[in-house]
C-alpha positions as CSV (number, residue, x, y, z in Angstrom):
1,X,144.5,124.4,98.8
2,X,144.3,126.9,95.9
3,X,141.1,128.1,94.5
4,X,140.6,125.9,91.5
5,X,141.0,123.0,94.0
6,X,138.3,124.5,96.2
7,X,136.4,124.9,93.5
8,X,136.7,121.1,92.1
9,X,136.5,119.4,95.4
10,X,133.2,121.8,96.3
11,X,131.9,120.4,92.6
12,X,132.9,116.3,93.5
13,X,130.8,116.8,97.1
14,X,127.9,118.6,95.0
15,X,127.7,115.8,92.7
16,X,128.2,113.2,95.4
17,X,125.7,114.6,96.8
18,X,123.3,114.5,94.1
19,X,123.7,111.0,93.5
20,X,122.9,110.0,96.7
21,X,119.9,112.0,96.0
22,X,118.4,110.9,93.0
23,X,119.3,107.1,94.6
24,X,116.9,108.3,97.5
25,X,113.8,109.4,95.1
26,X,114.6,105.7,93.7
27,X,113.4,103.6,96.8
28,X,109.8,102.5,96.2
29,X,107.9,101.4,99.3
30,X,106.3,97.8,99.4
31,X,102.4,97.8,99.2
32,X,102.4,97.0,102.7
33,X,104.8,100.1,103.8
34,X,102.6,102.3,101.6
35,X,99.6,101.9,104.0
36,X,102.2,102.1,106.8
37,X,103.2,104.9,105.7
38,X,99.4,106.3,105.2
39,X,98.5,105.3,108.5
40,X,101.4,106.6,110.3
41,X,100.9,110.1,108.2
42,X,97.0,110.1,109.7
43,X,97.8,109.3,113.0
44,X,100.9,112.2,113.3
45,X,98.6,114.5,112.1
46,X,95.2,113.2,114.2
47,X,96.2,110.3,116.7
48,X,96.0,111.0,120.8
49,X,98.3,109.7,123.0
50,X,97.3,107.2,125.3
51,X,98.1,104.2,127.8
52,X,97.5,101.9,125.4
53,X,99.4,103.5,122.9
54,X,98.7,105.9,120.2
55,X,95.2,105.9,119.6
56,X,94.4,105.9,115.5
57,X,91.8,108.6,114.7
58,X,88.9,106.8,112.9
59,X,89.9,105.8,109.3
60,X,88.5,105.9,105.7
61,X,90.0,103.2,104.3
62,X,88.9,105.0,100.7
63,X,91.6,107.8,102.0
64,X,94.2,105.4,103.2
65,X,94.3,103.8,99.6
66,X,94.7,107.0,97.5
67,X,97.4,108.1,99.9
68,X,99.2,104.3,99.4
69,X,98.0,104.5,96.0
70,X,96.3,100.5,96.5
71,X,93.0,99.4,96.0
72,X,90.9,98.9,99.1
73,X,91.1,95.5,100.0
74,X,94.7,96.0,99.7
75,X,94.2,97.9,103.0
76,X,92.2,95.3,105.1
77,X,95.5,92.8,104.2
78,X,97.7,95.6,104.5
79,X,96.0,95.9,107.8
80,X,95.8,92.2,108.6
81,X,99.5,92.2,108.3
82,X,100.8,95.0,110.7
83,X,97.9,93.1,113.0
84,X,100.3,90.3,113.1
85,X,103.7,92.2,113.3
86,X,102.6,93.2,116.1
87,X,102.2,97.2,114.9
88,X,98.1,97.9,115.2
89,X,95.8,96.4,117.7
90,X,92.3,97.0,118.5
91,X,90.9,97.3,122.0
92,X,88.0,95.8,124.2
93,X,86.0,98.9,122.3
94,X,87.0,98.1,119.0
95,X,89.4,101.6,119.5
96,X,92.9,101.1,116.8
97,X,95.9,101.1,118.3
98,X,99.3,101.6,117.6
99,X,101.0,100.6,120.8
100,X,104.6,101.6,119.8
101,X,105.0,104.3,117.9
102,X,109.1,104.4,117.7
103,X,109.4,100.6,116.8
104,X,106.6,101.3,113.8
105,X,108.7,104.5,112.6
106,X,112.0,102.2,112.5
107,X,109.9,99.5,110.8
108,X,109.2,102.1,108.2
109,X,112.5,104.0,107.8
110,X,113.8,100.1,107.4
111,X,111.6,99.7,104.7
112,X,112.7,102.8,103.3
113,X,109.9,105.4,104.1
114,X,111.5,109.2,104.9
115,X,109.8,110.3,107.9
């Protein structure tokens, strides 16, 4: 391969590349994965480990919606709706839950989040 090739194929990859990019930066979360996405940011930073699952570190729902930029009953349903996928659950203490972390990170890089 001679130099000027080099150089063109190292340019096509580069702008391959930045198109792939840009597409990236284009993906816009649902409402929904937005306060996934909040929550899941809180509890990597704050949550404990636990039998039950991860435990969520007590929330501001006020934070939460500025993260997911929503309002905040956008949360509660938000909220409402990972109750019922199965993602957050509350225990006898009224304690938040997220009992499997990994399938909630897939959920999210399925709905596009980069984590």
């Amino acid at each position: 391969m001679s130099r000027q090739e080099e150089v063109t194929y190292i340019n096509e990859a580069f702008t391959e590349q930045q198109a792939v990019a840009t597409e990236e930066q284009n993906i816009e979360l649902s409402e929904e994965a937005r306060i996934a996405f909040a929550l899941y940011l809180d509890v990597m930073k704050n949550g404990v480990v636990t039998k039950l699952g991860t435990k969520v570190p007590p929330l501001n729902t006020n934070k939460l919606s500025r993260m997911a930029e929503v309002n905040v009953k956008q949360v509660s349903k938000g909220f409402d709706r990972l109750r019922t996928k199965g993602f957050i659950n509350n225990d006898d203490n009224g304690d938040l839950y997220i009992p499997d972390i990994i399938a909630f990170e897939d959920w999210l890089i399925a709905e596009g989040a980069a984590i």
